[in-house]
C-alpha positions in Angstrom: 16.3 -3.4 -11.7 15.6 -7.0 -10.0 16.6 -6.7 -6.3 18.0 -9.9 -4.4 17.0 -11.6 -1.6 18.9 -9.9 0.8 17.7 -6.3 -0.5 13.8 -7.1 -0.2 14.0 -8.2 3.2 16.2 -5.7 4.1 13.9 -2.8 2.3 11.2 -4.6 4.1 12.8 -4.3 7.5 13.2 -0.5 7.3 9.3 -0.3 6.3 8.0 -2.0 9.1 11.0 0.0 11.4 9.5 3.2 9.8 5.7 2.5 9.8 5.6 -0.7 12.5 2.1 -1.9 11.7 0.7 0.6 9.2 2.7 -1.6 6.4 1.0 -4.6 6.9 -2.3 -3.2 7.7 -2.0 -1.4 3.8 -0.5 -4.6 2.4 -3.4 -6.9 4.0 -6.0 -3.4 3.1 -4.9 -4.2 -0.8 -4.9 -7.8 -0.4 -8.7 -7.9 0.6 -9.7 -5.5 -2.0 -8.2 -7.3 -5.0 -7.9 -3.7 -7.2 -6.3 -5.6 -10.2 -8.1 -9.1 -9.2 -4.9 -11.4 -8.9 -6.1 -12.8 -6.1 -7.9 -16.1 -6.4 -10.5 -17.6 -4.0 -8.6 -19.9 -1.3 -5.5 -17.7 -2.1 -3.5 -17.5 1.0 -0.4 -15.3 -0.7 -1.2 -12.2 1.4 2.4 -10.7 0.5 0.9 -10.2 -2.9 0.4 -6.2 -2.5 3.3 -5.7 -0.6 5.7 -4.1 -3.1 2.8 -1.8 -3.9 2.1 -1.1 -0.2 6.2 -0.4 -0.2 5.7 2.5 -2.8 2.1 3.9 -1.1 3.8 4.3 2.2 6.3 7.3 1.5 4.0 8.9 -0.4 1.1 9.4 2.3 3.0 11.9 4.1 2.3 14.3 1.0 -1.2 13.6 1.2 -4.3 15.6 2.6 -7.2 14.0 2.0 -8.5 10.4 1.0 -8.6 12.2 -2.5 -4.7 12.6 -2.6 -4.4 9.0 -1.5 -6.5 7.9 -4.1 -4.0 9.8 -6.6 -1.3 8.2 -4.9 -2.9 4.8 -5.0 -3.8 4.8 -8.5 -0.3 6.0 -9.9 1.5 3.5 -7.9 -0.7 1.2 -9.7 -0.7 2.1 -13.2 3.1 2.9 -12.8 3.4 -1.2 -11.4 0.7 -2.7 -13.8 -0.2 0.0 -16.4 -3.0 1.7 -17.0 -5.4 -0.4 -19.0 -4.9 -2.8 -15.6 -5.0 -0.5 -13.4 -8.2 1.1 -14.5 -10.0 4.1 -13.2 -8.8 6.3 -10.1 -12.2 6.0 -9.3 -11.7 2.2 -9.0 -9.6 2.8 -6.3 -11.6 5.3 -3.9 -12.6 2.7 -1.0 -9.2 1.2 -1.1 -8.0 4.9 -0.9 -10.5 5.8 2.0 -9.2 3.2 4.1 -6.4 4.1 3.4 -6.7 7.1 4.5 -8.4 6.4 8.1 -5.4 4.2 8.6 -3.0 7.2 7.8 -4.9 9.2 10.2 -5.0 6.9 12.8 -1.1 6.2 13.1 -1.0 10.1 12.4 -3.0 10.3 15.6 -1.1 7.6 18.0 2.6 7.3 16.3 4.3 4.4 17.3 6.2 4.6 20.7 10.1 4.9 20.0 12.4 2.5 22.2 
């Protein structure tokens, strides 16, 4: 399904209402690890992992450990890319770890409502 314009921005807006900071801090997380290396050096694209970071996000709230985020992350990949690119959930256990610290960090000081 391609989504216009109007609908990413708009998906994007209730991210960043729903997780504030957390969504960027994942997006730029992915961005700086590289876990399918489409990032080249000088690239300044650092949007590149949001869609995945847009899928990751829901998920965490089912997850327990940095080993369940490291499922998450990993099936959000090989659903987006497949799994020859995606590789290994191995692969993706720092990503995943920091993932996780970031989780329980907004777990630990929620954003202040309005």
């Amino acid at each position: 399904m391609n989504r216009t314009r109007a609908e990413i921005l708009e998906s994007r807006r209730r991210l960043n209402s729903d997780y504030g900071e957390l969504f960027d801090a994942v997006a730029a997380l992915l961005f700086h690890h590289d876990p399918i290396g489409i990032i080249f050096e000088g690239d300044t694209n650092t949007d590149e992992y949001e869609p995945e970071a847009r899928t990751i996000l829901p998920r965490l709230r089912d997850c327990h450990s940095a080993d369940d985020v490291q499922s998450v992350v990993h099936s959000e990949f090989v659903r987006w890319f497949g799994e020859d690119t995606a590789g290994s959930q191995e692969h993706f256990k720092k990503t995943a770890s920091e993932i996780w610290q970031l989780w329980q960090q907004r777990l630990a000081n929620p954003p202040k409502s309005c």
